[in-house]
C-alpha positions in Angstrom: -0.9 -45.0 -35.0 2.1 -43.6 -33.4 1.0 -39.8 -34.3 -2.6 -40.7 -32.7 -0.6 -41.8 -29.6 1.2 -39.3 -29.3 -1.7 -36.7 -29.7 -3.8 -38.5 -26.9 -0.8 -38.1 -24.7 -0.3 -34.5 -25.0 -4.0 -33.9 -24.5 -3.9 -36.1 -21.7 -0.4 -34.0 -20.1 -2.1 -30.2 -21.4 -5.5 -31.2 -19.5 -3.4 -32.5 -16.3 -1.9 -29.3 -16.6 -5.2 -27.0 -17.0 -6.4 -29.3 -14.0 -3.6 -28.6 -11.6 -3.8 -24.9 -12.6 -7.3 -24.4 -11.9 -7.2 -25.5 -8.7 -5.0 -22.8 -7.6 -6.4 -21.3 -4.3 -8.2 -17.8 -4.6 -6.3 -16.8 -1.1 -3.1 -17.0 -3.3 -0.5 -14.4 -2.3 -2.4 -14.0 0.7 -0.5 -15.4 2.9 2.0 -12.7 2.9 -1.0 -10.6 4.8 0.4 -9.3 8.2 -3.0 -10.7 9.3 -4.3 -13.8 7.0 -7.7 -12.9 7.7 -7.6 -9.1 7.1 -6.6 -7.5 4.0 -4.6 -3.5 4.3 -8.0 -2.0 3.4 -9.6 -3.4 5.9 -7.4 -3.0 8.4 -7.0 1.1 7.1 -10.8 0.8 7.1 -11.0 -0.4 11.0 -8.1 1.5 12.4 -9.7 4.9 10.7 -13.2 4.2 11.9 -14.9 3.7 7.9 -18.2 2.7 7.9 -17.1 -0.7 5.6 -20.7 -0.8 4.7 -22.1 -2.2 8.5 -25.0 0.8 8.5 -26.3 -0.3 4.8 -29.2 -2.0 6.6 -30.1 2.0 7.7 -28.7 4.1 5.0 -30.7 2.1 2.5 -33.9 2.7 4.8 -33.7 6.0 4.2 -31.4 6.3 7.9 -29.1 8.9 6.8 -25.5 8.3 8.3 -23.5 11.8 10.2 -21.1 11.7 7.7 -23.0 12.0 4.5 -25.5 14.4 6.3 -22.0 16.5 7.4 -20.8 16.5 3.3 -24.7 17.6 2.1 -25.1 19.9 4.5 -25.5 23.1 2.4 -27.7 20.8 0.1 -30.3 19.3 2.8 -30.2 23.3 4.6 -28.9 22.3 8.1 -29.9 24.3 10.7 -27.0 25.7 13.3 -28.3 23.2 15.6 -29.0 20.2 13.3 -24.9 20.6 12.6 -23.7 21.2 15.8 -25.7 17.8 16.9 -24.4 16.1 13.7 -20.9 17.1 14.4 -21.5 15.6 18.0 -23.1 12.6 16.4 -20.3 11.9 14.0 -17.5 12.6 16.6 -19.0 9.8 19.2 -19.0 7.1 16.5 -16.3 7.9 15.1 -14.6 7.9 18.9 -16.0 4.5 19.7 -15.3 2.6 16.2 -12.0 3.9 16.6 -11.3 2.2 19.9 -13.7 -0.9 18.5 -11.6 -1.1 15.0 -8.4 -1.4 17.2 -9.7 -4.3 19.2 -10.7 -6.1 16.6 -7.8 -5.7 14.3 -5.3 -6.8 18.0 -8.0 -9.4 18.7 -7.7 -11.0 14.5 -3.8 -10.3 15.4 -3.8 -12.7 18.2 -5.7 -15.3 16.6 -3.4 -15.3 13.5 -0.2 -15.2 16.1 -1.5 -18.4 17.6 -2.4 -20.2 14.1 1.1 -19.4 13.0 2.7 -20.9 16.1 0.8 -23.5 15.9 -0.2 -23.1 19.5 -4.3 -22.8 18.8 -6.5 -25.8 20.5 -10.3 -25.8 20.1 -11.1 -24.2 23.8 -8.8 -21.4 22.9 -10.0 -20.8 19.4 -13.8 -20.5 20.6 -12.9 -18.2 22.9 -11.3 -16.0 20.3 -14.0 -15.9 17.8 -16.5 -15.2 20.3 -14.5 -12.2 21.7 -14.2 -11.1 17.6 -17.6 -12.0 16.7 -18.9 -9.6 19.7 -16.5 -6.8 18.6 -18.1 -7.0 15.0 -21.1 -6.6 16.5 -20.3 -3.7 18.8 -18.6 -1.9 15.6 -21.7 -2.7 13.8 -24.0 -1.4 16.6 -22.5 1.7 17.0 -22.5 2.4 13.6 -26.4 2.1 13.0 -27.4 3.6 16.1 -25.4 6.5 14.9 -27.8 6.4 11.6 -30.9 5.9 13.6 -29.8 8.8 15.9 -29.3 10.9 13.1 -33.1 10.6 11.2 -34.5 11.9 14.5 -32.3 15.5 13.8 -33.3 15.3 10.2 -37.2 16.7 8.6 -38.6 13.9 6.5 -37.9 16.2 3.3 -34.4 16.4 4.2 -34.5 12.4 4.6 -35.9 12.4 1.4 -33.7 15.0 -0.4 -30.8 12.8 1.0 -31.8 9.8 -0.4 -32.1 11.6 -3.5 -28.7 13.3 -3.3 -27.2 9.5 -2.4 -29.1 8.2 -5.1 -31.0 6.0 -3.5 -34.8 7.8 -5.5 -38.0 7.6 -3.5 -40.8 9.4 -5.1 -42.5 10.9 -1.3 -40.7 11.6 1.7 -40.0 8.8 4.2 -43.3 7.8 6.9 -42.4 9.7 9.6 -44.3 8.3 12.5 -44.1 11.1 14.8 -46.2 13.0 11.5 -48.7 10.2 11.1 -50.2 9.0 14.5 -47.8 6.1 14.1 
């Protein structure tokens, strides 16, 4: 009786254990972050103007992004003037997410500063997301309008040969509306 005790009791303390374990957060170790809410990477990724995936909505639409288009350009048989307008292209974006990626990286700064001074009240922390939440969208912005800037220097066979070169396989080249009546 005394061994069956025993054994229900260490169940009892190794499942307590597994319990308290498990319920470890996932943001462990995070808290060392110079901003909680923004890992390195990402912060890298917005002070060096990355694309961070915001365009996928157009590269996957067969909208090819500057930058790719730049790195295939032997492949897709750029004209002079296609590159020189690509170049152009890719140096505006890149320009204005740099200045965005900043703004949103200070603006996350402040709202982390005021969390860990314990300073934040509702009016103020409204105010902050809104001015982040509009930065995002500015960064995202600028980003797809440089994809959908790009298609209209691009022939629909060099669409299509970039999507094949980016892996993304399409069997014709992309409906080109300025082609088709459209």
């Amino acid at each position: 009786m005394i061994r069956v005790a025993l054994f229900a009791w260490l169940v009892i303390v190794a499942t307590t254990a597994t319990g308290i374990a498990q319920t470890t957060s996932p943001y462990t170790g995070q808290e060392q972050r110079t901003i909680k809410a923004l890992s390195d990477d990402e912060i890298r990724d917005l002070l060096e103007a990355r694309g961070m995936g915001l365009a996928k909505a157009a590269e996957l639409n067969s909208y090819p992004g500057p930058l790719h288009v730049l790195q295939l350009a032997n492949e897709l048989g750029l004209s002079d003037a296609q590159r020189k307008a690509t170049d152009s292209l890719y140096a505006t974006m890149r320009q204005r997410a740099l200045s965005i990626g900043r703004q949103i990286v200070e603006a996350e700064r402040t709202l982390d500063r005021a969390f860990a001074n314990g300073a934040i009240e509702s009016a103020t922390l409204r105010s902050q997301l809104r001015a982040i939440a509009t930065l995002q969208g500015e960064l995202r912005a600028v980003h797809l309008e440089a994809h959908l800037a790009q298609r209209a220097l691009l022939t629909p066979e060099q669409i299509a040969q970039y999507d094949a070169l980016r892996g993304y396989r399409r069997s014709a080249p992309p409906h080109d509306p300025r082609r088709h009546g459209g």
